[in-house]
C-alpha positions in Angstrom: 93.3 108.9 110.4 94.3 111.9 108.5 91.7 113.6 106.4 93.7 114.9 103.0 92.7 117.8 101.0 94.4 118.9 97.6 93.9 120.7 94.2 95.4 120.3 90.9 94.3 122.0 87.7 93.0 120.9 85.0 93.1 121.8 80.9 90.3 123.5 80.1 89.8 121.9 77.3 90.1 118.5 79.0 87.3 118.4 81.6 84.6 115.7 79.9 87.5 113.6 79.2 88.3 113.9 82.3 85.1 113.8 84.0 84.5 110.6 81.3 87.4 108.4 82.2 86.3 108.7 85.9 82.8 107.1 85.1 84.8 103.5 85.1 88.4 103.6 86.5 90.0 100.7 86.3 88.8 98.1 88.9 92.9 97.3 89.2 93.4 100.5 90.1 90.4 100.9 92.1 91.6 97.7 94.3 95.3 99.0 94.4 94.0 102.1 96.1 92.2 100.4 98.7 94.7 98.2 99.0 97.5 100.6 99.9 95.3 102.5 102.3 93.1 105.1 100.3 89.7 105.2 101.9 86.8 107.7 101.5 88.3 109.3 98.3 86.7 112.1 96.5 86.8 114.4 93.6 85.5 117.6 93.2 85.6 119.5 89.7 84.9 123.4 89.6 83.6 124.0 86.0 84.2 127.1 85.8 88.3 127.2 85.7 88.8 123.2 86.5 90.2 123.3 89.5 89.8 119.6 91.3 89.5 119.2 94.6 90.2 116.0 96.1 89.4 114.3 99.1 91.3 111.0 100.9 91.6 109.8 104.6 94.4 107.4 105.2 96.1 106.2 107.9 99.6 107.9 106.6 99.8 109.7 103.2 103.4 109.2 102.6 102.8 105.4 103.0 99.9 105.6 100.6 101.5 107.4 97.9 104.7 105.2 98.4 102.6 101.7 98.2 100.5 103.4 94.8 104.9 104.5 93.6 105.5 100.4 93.8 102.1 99.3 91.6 102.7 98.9 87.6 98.9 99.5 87.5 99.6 103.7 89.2 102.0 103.7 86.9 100.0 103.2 83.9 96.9 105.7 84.9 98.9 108.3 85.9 101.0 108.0 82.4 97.2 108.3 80.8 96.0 111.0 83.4 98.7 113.2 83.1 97.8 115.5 80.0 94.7 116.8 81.7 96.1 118.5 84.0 98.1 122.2 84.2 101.5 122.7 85.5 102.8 119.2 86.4 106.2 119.9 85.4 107.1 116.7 84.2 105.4 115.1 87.4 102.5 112.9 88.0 99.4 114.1 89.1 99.4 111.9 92.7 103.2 113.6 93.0 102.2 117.0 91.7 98.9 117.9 93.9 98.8 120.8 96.5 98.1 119.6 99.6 96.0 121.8 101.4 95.7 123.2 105.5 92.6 122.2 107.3 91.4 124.9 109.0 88.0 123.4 110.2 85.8 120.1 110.7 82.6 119.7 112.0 82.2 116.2 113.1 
């Protein structure tokens, strides 16, 4: 199982939205994560310059974000998730996070 770190950035400006619209995702999308291998998924907001940090073990990434590509119901939240965040260029936010090194685990 690989355990997945990332960060995007969010709009100042943006973060009870954001923090709002996470309070009830979709239970489509909710399902379709599970569903295409998303397990133990976290996110983690830093106030203080909105950084999120997120959180996923899956069995393959790649595969994960390729079954979520496929799904009409990814496609939709990430259209309506995409102005929160900094620096996309034109991406989506589950194509335009920074996956990070894992330099320790305690298990």
């Amino acid at each position: 199982m690989q355990k997945i770190g990332f960060r995007l950035q969010l709009k100042m400006a943006t973060l009870d939205e954001y923090v709002a619209r996470h309070s009830s995702v979709w239970p489509e999308m909710l399902e379709a994560l599970s569903a295409t291998g998303w397990t133990n998924y976290s996110l983690f907001l830093d106030r203080t310059d909105g950084t999120l940090f997120g959180y996923v073990e899956t069995s393959s990434l790649q595969a994960a974000k390729e079954g979520m590509s496929r799904l009409e119901i990814n496609t939709r939240w990430q259209a309506e998730m995409s102005h929160y965040f900094e620096s996309l260029e034109g991406r989506n936010p589950d194509e335009g996070f920074t996956e990070l090194e894992q330099v320790f685990f305690l298990a």
